[in-house]
C-alpha positions as CSV (number, residue, x, y, z in Angstrom):
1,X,-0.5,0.0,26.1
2,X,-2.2,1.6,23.2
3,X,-5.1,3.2,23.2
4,X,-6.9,0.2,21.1
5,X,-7.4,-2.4,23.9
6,X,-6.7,-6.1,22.4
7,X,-4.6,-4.1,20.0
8,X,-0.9,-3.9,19.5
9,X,0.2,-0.8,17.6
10,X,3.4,-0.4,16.1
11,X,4.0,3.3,15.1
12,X,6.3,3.3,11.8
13,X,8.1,6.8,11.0
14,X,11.3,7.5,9.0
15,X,12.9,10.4,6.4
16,X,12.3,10.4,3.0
17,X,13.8,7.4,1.2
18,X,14.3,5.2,4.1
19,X,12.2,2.3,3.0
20,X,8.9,3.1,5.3
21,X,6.5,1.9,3.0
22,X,8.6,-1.3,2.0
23,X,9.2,-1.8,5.8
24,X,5.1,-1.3,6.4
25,X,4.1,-4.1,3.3
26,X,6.6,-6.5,5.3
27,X,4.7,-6.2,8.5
28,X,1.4,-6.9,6.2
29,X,2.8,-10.2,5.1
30,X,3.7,-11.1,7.9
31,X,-0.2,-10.5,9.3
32,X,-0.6,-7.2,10.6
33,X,-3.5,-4.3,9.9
34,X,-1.2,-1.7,7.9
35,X,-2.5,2.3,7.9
36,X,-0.4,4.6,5.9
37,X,-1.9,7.9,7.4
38,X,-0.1,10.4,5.0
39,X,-2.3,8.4,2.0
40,X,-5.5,9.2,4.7
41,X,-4.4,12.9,4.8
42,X,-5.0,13.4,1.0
43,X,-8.4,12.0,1.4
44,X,-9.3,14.4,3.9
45,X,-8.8,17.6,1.9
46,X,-10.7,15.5,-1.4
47,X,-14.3,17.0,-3.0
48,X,-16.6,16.3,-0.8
49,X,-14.1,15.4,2.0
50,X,-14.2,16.9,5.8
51,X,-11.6,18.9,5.4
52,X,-12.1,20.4,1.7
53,X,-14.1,23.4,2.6
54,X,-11.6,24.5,5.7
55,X,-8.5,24.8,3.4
56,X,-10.8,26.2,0.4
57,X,-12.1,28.9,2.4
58,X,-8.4,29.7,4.4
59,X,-6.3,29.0,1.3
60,X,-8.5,30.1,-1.4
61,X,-9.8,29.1,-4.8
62,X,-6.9,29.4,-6.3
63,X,-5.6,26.4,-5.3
64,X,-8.2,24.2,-7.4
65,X,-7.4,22.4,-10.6
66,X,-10.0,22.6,-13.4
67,X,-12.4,20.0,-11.6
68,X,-12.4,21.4,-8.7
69,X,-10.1,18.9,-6.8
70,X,-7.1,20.8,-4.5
71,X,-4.4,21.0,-6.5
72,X,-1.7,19.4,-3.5
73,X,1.4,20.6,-5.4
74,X,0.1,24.1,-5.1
75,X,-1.0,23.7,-1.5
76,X,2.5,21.9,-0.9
77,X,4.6,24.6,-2.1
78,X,2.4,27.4,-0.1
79,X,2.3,25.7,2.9
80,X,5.9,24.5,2.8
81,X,7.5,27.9,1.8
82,X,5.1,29.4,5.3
83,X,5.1,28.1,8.6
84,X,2.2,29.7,9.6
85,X,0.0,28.3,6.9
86,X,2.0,24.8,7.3
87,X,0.7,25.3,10.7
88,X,-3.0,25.7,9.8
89,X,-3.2,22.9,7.1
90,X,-2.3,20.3,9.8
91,X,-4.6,22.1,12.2
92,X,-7.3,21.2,9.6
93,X,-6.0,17.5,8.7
94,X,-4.9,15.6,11.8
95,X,-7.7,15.5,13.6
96,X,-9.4,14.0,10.5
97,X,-6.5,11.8,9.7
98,X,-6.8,10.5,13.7
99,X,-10.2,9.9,12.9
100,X,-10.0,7.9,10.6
101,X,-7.3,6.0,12.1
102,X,-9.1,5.2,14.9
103,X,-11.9,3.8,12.8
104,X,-9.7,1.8,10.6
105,X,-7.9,0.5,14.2
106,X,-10.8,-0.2,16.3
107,X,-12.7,-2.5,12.7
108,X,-9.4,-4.2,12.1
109,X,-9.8,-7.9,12.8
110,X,-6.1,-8.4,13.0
111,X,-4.5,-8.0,16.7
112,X,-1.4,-6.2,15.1
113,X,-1.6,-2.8,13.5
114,X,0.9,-1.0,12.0
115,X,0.7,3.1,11.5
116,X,2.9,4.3,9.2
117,X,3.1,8.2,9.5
118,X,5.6,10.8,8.7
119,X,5.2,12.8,11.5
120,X,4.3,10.4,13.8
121,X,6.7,11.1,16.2
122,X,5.2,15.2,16.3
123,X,1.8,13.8,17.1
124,X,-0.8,12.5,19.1
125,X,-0.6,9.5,17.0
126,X,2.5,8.3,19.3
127,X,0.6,8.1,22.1
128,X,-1.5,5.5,20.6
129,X,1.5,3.3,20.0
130,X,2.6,0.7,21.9
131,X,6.5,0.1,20.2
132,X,8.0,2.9,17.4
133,X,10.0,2.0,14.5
134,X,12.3,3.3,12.9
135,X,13.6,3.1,9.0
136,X,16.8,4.5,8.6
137,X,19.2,4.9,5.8
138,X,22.7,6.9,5.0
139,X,22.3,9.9,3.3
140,X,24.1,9.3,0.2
141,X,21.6,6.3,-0.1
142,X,18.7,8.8,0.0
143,X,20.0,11.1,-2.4
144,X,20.3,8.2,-5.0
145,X,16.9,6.8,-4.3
146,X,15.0,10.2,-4.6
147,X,17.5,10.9,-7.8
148,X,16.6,7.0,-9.5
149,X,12.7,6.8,-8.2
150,X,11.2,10.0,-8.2
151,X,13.8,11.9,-10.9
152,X,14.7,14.2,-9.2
153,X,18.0,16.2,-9.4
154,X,20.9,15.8,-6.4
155,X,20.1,19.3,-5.9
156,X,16.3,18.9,-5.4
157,X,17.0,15.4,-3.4
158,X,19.1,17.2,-1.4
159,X,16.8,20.3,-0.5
160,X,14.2,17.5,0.4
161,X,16.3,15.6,3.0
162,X,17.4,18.5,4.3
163,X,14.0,20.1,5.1
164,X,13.3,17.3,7.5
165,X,14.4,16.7,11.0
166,X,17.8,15.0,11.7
167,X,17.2,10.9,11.1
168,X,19.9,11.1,14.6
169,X,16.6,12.5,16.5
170,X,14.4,9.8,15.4
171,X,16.4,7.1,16.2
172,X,16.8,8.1,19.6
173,X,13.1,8.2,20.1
174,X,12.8,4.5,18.1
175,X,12.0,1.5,20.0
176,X,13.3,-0.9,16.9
177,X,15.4,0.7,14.2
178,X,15.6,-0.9,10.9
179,X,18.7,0.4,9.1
180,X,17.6,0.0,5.0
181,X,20.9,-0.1,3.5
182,X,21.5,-3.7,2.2
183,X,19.7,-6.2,-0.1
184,X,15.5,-6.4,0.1
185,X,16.8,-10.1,1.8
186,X,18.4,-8.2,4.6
187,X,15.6,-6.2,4.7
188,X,13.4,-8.5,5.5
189,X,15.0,-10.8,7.9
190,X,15.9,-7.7,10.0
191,X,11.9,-6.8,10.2
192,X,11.0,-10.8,10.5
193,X,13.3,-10.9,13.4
194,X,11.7,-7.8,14.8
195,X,8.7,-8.6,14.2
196,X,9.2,-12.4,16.3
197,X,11.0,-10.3,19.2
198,X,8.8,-7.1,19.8
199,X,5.1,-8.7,18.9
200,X,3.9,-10.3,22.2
201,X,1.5,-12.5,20.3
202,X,3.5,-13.5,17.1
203,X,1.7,-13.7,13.2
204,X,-1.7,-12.6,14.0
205,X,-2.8,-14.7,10.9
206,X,-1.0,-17.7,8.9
207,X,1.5,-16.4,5.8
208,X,-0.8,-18.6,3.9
209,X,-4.4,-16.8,4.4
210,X,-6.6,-19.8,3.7
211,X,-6.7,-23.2,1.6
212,X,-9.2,-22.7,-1.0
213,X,-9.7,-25.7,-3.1
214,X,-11.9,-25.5,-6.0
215,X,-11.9,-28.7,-7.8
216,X,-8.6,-29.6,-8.7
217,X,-7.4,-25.9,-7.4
218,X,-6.0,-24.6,-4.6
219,X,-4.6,-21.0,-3.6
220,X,-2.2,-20.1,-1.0
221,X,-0.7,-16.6,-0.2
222,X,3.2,-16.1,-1.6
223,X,5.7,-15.9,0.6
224,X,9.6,-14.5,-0.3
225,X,11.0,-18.1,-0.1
226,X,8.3,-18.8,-3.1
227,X,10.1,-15.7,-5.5
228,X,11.8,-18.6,-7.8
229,X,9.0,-20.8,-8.2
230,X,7.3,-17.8,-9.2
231,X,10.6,-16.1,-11.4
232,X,10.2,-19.4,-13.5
233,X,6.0,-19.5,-14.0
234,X,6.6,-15.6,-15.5
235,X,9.2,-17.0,-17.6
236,X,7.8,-20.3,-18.9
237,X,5.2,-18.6,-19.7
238,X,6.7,-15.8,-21.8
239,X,4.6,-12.6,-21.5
240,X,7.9,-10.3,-20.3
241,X,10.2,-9.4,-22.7
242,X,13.1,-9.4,-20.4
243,X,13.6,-12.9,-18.1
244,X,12.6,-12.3,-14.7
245,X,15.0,-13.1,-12.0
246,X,14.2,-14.4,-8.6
247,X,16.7,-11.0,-7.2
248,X,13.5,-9.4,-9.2
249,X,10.9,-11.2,-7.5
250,X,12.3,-11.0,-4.1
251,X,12.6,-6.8,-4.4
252,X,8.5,-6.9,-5.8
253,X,7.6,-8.0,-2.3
254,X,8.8,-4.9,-1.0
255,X,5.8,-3.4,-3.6
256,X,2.8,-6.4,-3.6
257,X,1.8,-9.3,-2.5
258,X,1.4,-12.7,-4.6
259,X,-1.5,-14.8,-4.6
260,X,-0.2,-18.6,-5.8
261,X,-2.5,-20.6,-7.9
262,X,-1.4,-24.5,-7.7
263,X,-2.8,-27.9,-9.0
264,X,-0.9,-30.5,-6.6
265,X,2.9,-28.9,-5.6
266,X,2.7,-27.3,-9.5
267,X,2.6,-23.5,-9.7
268,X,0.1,-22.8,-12.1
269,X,-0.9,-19.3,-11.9
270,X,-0.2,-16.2,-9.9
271,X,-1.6,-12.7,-8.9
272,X,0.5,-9.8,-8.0
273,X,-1.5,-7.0,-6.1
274,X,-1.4,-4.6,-3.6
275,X,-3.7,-2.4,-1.3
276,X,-2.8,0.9,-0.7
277,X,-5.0,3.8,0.5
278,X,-7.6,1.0,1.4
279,X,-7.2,0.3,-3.1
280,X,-7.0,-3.1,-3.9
281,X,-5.0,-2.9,-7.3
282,X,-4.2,-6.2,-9.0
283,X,-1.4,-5.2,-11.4
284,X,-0.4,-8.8,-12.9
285,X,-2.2,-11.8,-13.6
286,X,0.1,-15.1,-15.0
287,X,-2.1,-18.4,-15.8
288,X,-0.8,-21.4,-17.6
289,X,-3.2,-21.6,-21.0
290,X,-3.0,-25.4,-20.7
291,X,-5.5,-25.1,-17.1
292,X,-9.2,-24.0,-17.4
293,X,-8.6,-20.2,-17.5
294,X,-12.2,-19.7,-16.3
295,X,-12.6,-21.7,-13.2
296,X,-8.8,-20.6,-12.5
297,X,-9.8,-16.6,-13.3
298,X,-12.4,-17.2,-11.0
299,X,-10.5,-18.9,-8.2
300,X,-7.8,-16.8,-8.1
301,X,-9.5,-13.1,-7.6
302,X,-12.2,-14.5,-5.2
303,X,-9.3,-15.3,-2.7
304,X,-7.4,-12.1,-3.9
305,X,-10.7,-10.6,-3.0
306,X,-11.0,-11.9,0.4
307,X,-7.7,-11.1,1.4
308,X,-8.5,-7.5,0.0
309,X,-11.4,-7.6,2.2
310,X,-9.6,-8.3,5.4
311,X,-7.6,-5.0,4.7
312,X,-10.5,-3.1,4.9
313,X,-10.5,-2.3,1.0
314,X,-13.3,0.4,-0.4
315,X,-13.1,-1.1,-4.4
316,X,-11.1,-3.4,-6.4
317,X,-9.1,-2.6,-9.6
318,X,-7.5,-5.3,-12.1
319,X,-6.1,-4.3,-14.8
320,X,-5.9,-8.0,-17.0
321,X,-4.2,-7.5,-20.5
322,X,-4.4,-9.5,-23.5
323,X,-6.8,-12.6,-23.4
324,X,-7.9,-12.1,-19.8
325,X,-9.2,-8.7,-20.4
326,X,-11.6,-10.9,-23.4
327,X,-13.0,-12.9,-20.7
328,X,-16.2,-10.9,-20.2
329,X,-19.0,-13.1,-19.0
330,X,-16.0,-14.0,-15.8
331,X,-15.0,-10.6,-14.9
332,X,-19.3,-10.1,-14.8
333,X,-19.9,-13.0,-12.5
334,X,-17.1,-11.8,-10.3
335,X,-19.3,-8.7,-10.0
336,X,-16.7,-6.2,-12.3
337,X,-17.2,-3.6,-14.5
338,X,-15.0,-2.4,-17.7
339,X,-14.5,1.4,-16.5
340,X,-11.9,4.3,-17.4
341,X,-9.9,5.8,-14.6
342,X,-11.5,9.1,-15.0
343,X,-14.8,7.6,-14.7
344,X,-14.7,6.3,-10.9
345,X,-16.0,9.2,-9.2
346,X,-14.1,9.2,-6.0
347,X,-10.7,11.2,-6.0
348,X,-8.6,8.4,-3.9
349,X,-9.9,5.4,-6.4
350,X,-9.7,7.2,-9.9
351,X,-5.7,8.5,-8.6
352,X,-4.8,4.8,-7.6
353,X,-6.0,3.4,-11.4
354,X,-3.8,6.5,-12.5
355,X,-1.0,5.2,-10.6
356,X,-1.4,1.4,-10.9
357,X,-2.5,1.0,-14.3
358,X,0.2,-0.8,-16.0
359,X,0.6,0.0,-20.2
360,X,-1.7,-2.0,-22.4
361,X,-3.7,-3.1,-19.8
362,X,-7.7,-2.9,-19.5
363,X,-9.6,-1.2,-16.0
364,X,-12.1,-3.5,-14.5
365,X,-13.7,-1.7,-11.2
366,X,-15.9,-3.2,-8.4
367,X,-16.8,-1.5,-4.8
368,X,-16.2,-4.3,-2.1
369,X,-17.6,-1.2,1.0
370,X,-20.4,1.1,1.4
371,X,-19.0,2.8,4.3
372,X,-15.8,4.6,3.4
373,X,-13.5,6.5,5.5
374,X,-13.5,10.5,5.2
375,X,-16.4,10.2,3.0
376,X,-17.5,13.2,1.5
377,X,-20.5,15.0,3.6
């Protein structure tokens, strides 16, 4: 049993490039309370942050960027090329991180919570976990997802995968083993059919999150089965310059989640978004000009909102383009401000508009919780 009675925990680990995160996002659709502890351990060592002072005063100032913020690519290449001060940093972080955990486990109104952590298998946070996965993937399928994702050269992909333990050790310690190597369709059915067999209880909460009808509308949560459907809204309605496939659709899952905005059986409007680091960030927004764009605006982020809101999320970011980022008096009802990326304030939100905030696109910010994890004291 875990340690979270009424809880089931799956404890997600893998090596780089094996599809962890991907894997974790599945799990969410399919109803469970995702934590992504490595994002929780850059939080801890923020301004402000329980663990900031510790590695300030161990490491030294020199490992600050102009604003005061811990630079992490210095700290990473200090603590990497030293086992001693590796040693110390995670001396400082994990019981933070655990923290934290347990606070995001023991308010998660889902039954099923997923922890996704790097060294999960090297810390306490296995003995919290009631079934381990797994992601594994050939090397030769790392080296060209590190080379194609993250640019880097075979050489540096290489260094990488080798720095970590054998994926051989953490397969023998896995209680389910997803092997990444085929389409984002194989994927899935291998994690859906893992899910249905190692989950006593089943979907903790319906694909769809809720019926929300607001006069003629009605919004229902995407599902992979729904990637044409919403392939040919993108491309009726012309805003990408290249057509979108349903191959395309099908591989975003593995990234966000889509909120579908119907009148009758007739897709009408859609939102792609995704939470990570308890971010909400909604990325894309597709309505069809010939429906009431308010009342659909409207409809559509208040049930993106809610569904944010059962993840836990700290503050919402949309980044509307175009005509949608005109509509002013709508994004001021909803309770959202026009804001910068630099002008956020806390480290883990302004580095998740950084990161999300698609080309030609316009910021609009709103707080959904008071009480954040790792604040700063």
């Amino acid at each position: 049993m875990s340690n979270w009675p009424g809880k089931y925990v799956i404890g997600l680990t893998g090596n780089i490039a094996t599809g962890k995160s991907v894997v974790r996002r599945m799990l969410e659709h399919l109803g469970a309370y995702t934590i992504d502890a490595d994002a929780l351990s850059h939080r801890a060592i923020a301004k402000g942050a329980p663990g900031y002072k510790p590695v300030v005063e161990y490491f030294g100032r020199w490992i600050l960027n102009a604003d005061s913020e811990i630079n992490r690519g210095k700290l990473g290449e200090l603590a990497f090329r030293d086992a001693s001060a590796l040693e110390k940093l995670e001396d400082i972080i994990h019981p933070l991180v655990t923290q934290a955990v347990d606070v995001l486990v023991k308010r998660a109104g889902q039954s099923v919570v997923v922890i996704e952590a790097i060294k999960l298998l090297e810390s306490g946070l296995r003995r919290g976990c009631d079934s381990v996965w797994i992601t594994y993937a050939p090397e030769e399928v790392q080296i060209e997802r590190l080379m194609r994702k993250r640019s880097l050269t075979r050489e540096q992909a290489i260094q990488r995968i080798s720095a970590q333990s054998p994926q051989s050790d953490k397969v023998a310690a896995a209680d389910v083993v997803i092997r990444n190597i085929g389409s984002y369709d194989d994927l899935w059915k291998q994690v859906n059919n893992a899910w249905k067999q190692t989950v006593p209880t089943g979907p903790t909460q319906p694909t769809i999150i809720r019926k929300a009808v607001a006069g003629e509308f009605s919004v229902s949560r995407g599902k992979p089965k729904n990637s044409e459907a919403i392939a040919g809204l993108i491309n009726r309605l012309g805003q990408n310059h290249r057509k979108v496939t349903t191959d395309d659709i099908m591989a975003e899952f593995g990234d966000k989640a889509y909120m579908l905005l119907q009148i009758g059986n007739e897709l009408m409007g859609v939102a792609a978004w995704q939470v990570e680091n308890l971010v909400a960030r909604t990325t894309d927004l597709y309505l069809d000009p010939g429906i009431d764009i308010d009342k659909a605006l409207e409809t559509l982020i208040n049930e993106v909102e809610r569904a944010a809101g059962d993840l836990q999320c700290e503050a919402s970011l949309i980044f509307p383009a175009g005509s949608l980022a005109g509509r002013g008096s709508v994004w001021k009802k909803l309770g959202y401000e026009e804001r910068t990326p630099d002008s956020l304030g806390i480290q883990a939100w302004t580095d998740a508009a950084f990161e999300s905030m698609p080309a030609g696109s316009v910021l609009f910010f709103k707080q959904m919780r008071q009480d954040r994890v790792l604040r700063p004291i």
